[in-house]
C-alpha positions in Angstrom: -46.3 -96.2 -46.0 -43.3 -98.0 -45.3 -40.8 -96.3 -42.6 -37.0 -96.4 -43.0 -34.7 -95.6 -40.5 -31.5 -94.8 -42.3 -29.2 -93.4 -39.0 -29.4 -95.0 -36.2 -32.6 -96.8 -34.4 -36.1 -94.9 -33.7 -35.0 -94.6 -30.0 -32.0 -92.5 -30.7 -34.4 -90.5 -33.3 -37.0 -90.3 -30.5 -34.3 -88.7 -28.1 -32.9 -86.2 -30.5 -36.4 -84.6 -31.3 -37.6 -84.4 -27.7 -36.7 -81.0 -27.7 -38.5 -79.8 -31.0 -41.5 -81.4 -29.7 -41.7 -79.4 -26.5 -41.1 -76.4 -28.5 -43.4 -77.0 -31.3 -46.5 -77.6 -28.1 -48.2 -74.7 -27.4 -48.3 -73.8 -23.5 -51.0 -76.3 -21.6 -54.0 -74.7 -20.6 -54.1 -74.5 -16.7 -57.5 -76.5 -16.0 -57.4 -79.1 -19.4 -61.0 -80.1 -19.1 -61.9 -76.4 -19.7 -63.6 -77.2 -22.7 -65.3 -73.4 -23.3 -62.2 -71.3 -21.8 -64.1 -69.8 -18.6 -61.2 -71.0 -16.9 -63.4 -72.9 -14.4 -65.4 -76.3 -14.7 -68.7 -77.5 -15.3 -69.5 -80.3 -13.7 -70.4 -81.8 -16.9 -66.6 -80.8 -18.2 -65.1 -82.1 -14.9 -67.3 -85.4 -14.9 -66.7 -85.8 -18.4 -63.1 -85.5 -19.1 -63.0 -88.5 -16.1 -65.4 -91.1 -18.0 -64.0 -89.9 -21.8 -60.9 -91.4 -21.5 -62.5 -94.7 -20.0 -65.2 -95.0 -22.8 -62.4 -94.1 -25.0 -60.6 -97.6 -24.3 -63.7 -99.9 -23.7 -63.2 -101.5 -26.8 -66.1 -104.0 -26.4 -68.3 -101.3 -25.3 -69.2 -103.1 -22.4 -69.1 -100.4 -19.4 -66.1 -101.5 -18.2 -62.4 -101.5 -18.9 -60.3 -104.7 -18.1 -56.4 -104.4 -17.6 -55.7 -105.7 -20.8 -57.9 -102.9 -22.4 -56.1 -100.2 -20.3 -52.4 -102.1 -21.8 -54.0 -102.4 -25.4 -54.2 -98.1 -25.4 -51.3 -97.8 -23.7 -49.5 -99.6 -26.3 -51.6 -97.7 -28.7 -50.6 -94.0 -27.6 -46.9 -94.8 -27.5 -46.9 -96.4 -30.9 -49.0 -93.1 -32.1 -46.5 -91.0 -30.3 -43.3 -93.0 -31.6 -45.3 -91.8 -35.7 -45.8 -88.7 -34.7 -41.9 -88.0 -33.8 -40.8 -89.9 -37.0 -43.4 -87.9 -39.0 -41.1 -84.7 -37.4 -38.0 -85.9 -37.9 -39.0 -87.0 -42.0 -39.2 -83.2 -42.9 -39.9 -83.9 -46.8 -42.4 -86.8 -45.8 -40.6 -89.6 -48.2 -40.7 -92.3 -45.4 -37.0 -92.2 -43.7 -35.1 -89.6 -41.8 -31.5 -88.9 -43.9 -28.3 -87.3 -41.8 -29.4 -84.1 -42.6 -32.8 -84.5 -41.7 -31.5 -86.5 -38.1 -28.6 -83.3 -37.4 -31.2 -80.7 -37.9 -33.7 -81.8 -35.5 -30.6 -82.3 -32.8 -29.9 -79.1 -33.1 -33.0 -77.9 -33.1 -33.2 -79.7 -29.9 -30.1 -78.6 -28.4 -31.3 -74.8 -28.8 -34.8 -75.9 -27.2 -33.3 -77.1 -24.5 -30.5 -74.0 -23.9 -33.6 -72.1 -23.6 -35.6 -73.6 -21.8 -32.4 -73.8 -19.0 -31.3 -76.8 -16.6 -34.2 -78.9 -15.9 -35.3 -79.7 -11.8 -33.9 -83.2 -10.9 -36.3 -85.7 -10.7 -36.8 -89.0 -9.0 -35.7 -92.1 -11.3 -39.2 -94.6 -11.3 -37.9 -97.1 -13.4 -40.3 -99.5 -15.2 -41.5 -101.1 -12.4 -43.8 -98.9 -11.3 -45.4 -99.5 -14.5 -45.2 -103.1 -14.0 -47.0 -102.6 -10.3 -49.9 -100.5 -11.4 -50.7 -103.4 -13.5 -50.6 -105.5 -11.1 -52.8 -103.3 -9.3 -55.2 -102.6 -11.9 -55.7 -106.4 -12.8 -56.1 -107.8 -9.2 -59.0 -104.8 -8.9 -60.6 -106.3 -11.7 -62.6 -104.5 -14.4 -62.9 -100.4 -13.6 -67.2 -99.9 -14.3 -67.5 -97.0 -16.3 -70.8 -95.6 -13.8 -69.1 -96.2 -10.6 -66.6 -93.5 -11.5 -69.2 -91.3 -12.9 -70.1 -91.0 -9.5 -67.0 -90.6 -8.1 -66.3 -88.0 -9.8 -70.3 -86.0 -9.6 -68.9 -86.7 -5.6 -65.6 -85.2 -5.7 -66.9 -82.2 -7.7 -69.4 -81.4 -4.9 -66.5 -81.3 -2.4 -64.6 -79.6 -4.6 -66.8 -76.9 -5.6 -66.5 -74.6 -2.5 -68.8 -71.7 -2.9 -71.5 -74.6 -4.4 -72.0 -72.1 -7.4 -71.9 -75.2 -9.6 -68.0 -74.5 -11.2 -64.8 -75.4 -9.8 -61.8 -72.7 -10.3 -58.5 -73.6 -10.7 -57.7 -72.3 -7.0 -60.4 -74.6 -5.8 -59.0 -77.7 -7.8 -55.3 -76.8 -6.0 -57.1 -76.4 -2.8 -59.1 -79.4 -2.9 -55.5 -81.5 -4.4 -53.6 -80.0 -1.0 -56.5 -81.0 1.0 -56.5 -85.0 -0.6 -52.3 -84.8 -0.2 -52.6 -83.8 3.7 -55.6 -86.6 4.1 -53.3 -89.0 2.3 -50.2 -88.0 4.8 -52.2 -88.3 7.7 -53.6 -91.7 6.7 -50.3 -92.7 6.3 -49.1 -91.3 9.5 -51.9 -93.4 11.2 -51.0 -96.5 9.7 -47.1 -96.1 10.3 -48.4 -95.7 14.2 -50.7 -98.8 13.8 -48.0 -100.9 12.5 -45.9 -99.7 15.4 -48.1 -100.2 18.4 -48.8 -103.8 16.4 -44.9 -104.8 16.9 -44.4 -103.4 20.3 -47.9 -105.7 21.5 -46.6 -108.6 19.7 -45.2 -111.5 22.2 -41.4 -112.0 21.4 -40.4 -114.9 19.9 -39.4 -117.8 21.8 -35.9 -118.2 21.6 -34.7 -121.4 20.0 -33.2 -123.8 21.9 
């Protein structure tokens, strides 16, 4: 069916129902894999939830997924999130938002948001840290579908603790703290390396 707009464009639309959309979600399950509601993980649930979303997007069911199949869903779950807003906003479904339809779901949004309080600052990224994990992703190459089946069977068994064959939601927060630190030190270690580089480094001659 053919969509209207008959106030303003779809971004402002998209802004104004932010808030009923938070409200309207139910609250997120701590673990989202947790498929059966033990609050814990199979490996089967953890593996799976990993190698889903890639088989999801391998649209020539090849075993892999190239950059531009990772862009083509992208594209795809903001265009399905962009319907789904509208679809809120057009409250007697005829195929455009009127005023009354647009002022209701700003207010609606408004009172979302007084409840919810002041939201915590965050960092601006700006698009181009989209832009560089394409980059990224297509100088890697294709992502094989098996090769992070593995990865993840491997990081379950490191993250499974008491090896009873589950992870718990207090060994998936202590097996992120544990990756953070190793990332930190890593980091820490290269910062060093990069120093004691420049400090061995010959000055340059100086130019006559």
């Amino acid at each position: 069916m053919h969509k209207t707009l008959l106030v303003g464009g779809l971004a402002a639309l998209m802004l104004a129902s932010a808030g009923v959309a938070l409200a309207q979600q139910a609250p997120a399950r701590p673990m989202r894999a947790d498929a059966d509601g033990d609050s814990r993980l199979s490996q089967a649930e953890f593996v799976g939830q990993r190698v889903q979303r890639l088989t999801a997007i391998d649209s020539n069911r090849d075993g892999s997924v190239t950059a531009d199949e990772r862009r083509a869903a992208m594209q795809a779950r903001r265009a399905g999130r962009a319907d789904a807003r509208f679809d809120r906003l057009d409250a007697n479904d005829d195929g455009s938002v009127s005023r009354a339809e647009f002022d209701t779901a700003r207010e609606a949004g408004r009172e979302a948001r007084a409840d919810r309080g002041p939201r915590p600052m965050r960092a601006h990224r700006g698009p181009a840290r989209g832009q560089r994990g394409m980059a990224r992703m297509e100088a890697r190459g294709p992502v094989v579908i098996a090769d992070v089946q593995t990865r993840a069977e491997q990081a379950f068994t490191r993250l499974d603790a008491d090896n009873d064959g589950f992870v718990t939601a207090a060994e998936g927060r202590a097996g992120r703290q544990a990756m953070r630190e190793h990332r930190r030190e890593r980091m820490t270690e290269r910062r060093a390396a990069r120093q004691a580089q420049r400090q061995a480094s010959p000055p340059a001659p100086a130019s006559e």
